[in-house]
C-alpha positions as CSV (number, residue, x, y, z in Angstrom):
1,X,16.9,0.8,21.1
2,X,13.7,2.4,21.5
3,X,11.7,3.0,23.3
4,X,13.7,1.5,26.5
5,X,10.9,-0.6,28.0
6,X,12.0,-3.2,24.9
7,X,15.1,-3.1,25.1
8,X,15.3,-6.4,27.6
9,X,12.3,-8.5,25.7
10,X,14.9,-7.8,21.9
11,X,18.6,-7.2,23.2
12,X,20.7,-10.3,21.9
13,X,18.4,-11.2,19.4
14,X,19.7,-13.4,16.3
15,X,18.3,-12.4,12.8
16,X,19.7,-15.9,11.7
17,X,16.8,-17.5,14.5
18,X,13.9,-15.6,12.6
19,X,14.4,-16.8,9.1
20,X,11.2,-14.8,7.7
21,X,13.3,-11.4,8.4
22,X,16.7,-12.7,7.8
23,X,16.1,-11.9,3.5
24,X,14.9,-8.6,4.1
25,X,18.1,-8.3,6.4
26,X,20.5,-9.4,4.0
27,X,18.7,-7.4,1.2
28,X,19.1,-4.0,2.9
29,X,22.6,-4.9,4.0
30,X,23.6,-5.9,0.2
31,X,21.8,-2.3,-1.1
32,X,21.9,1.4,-0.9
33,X,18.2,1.5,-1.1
34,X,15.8,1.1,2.0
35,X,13.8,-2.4,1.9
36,X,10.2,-2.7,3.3
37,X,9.1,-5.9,4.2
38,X,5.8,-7.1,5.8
39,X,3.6,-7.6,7.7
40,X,5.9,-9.0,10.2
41,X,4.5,-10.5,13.2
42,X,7.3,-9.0,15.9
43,X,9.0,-10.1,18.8
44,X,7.2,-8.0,21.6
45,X,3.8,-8.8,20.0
46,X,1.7,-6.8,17.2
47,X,2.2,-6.3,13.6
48,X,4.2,-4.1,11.4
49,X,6.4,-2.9,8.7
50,X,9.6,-2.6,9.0
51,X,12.0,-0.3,6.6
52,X,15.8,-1.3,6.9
53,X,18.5,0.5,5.3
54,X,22.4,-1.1,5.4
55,X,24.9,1.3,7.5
56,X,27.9,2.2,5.7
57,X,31.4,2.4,7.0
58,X,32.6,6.0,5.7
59,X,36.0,5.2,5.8
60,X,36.3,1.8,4.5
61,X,32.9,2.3,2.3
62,X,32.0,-1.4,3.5
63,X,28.5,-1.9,5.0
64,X,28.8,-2.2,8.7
65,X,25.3,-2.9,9.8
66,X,21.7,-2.2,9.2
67,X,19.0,0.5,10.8
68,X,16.2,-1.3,11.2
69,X,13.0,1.1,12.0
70,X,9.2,-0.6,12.6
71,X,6.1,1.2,11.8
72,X,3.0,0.2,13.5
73,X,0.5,-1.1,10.5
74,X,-2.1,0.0,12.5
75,X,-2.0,3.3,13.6
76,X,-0.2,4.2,10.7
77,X,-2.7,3.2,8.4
78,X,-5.6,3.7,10.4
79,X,-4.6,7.5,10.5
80,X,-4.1,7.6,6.8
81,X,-7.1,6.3,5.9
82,X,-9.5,7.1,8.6
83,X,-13.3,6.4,7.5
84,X,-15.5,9.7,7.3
85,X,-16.3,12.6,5.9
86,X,-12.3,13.9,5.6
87,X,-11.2,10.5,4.0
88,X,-15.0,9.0,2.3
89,X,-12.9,6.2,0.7
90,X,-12.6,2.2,1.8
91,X,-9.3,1.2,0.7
92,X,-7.1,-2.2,0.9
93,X,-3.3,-1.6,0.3
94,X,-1.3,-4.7,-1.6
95,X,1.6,-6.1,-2.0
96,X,3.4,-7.8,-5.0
97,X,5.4,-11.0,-4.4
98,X,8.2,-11.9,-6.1
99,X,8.4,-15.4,-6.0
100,X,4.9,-15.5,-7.9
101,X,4.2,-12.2,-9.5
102,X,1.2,-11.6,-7.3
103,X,-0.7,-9.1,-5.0
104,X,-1.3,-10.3,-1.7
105,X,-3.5,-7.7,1.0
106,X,-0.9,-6.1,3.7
107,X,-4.3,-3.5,4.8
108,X,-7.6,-2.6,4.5
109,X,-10.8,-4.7,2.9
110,X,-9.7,-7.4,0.7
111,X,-13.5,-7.3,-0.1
112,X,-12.9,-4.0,-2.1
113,X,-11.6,-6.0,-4.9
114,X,-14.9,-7.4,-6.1
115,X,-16.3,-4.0,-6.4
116,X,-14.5,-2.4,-9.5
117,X,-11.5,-0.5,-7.4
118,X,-9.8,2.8,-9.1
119,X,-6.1,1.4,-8.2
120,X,-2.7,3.3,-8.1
121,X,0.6,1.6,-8.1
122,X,3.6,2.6,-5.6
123,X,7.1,1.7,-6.4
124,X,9.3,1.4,-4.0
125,X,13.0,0.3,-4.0
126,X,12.1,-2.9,-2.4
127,X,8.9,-4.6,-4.5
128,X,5.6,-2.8,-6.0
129,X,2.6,-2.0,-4.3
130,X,-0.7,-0.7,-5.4
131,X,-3.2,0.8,-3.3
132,X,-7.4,0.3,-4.5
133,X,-10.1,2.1,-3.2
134,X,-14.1,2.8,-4.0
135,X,-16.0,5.4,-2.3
136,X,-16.9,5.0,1.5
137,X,-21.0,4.7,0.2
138,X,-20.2,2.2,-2.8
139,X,-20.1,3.3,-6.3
140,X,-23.1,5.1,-7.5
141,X,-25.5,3.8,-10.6
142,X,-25.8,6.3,-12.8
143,X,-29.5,7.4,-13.7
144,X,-29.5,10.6,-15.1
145,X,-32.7,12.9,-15.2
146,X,-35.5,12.4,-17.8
147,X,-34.9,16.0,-18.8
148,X,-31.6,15.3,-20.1
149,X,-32.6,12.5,-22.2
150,X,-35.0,14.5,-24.0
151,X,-32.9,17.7,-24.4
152,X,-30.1,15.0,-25.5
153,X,-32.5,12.9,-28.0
154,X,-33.5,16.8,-29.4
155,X,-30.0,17.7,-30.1
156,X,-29.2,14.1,-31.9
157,X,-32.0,14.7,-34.0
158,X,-31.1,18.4,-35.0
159,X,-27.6,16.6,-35.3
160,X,-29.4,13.9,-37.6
161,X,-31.4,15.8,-39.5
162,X,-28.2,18.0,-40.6
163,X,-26.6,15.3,-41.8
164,X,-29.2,14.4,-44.4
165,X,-30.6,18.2,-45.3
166,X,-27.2,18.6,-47.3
């Protein structure tokens, strides 16, 4: 286990005594593919994800255990979608759940969703997720210049007028 200074606070811990992470357990022990579940609220405090992938036994083929590796929601997102001029985008990252066919918010703004997101979905072995995000300013209103009206009402009416000198 690492790093060590956890090792005390998590050795002899029973998956069956947290039943919110015992599905995701026996889901990655049951599969070949990694599962992802969270936000899990852990043990020694914080939030995370955590990806688990089953261990197999190469000579008997038979899963013997499952690697279970947590990723810090915070700094990892937080460092993927820093605010600023190298990342000008406010995002909120979602989840789909199964049981009712839903997104729920695992990061970000859920306030983004009123304001007409661009979305992209991310499919994973273990559920769907989409990620939506607007620009870091808001979306812009269009107004374009008066000069390109008229240039644009000129060229309809050239258009027009074609139509009906034939």
């Amino acid at each position: 286990m690492y790093p060590e200074n956890l090792k005390s606070s998590l050795v002899g811990t029973r998956y069956h005594d947290m039943p919110e992470q015992l599905a995701s357990v026996r889901a990655a022990y049951a599969s070949s593919e990694p599962v992802i579940s969270g936000p899990v609220d852990l043990l020694q405090g914080g939030t995370a994800l955590i990806a688990r992938q089953s261990i197999i036994n190469q000579n008997t083929g038979l899963p013997w255990g499952v690697l279970s590796t947590v990723l810090d929601i915070d700094s990892l997102f937080s460092a993927s979608f820093a605010e600023g001029e190298a990342y000008p985008v406010r995002v909120v990252l979602q989840e789909k759940s199964t049981a009712e066919g839903r997104f729920t918010p695992i990061y970000g703004e859920p306030s983004i969703l009123t304001q007409s997101p661009e979305s992209v979905a991310v499919s994973l072995p273990s559920g769907h997720w989409r990620l939506l995000g607007i620009p870091q300013d808001g979306w812009k209103s269009l107004h374009p210049h008066p000069t390109v009206w008229g240039v644009g009402l000129i060229i309809l009416g050239f258009w027009l007028g074609g139509l009906y000198a034939d």
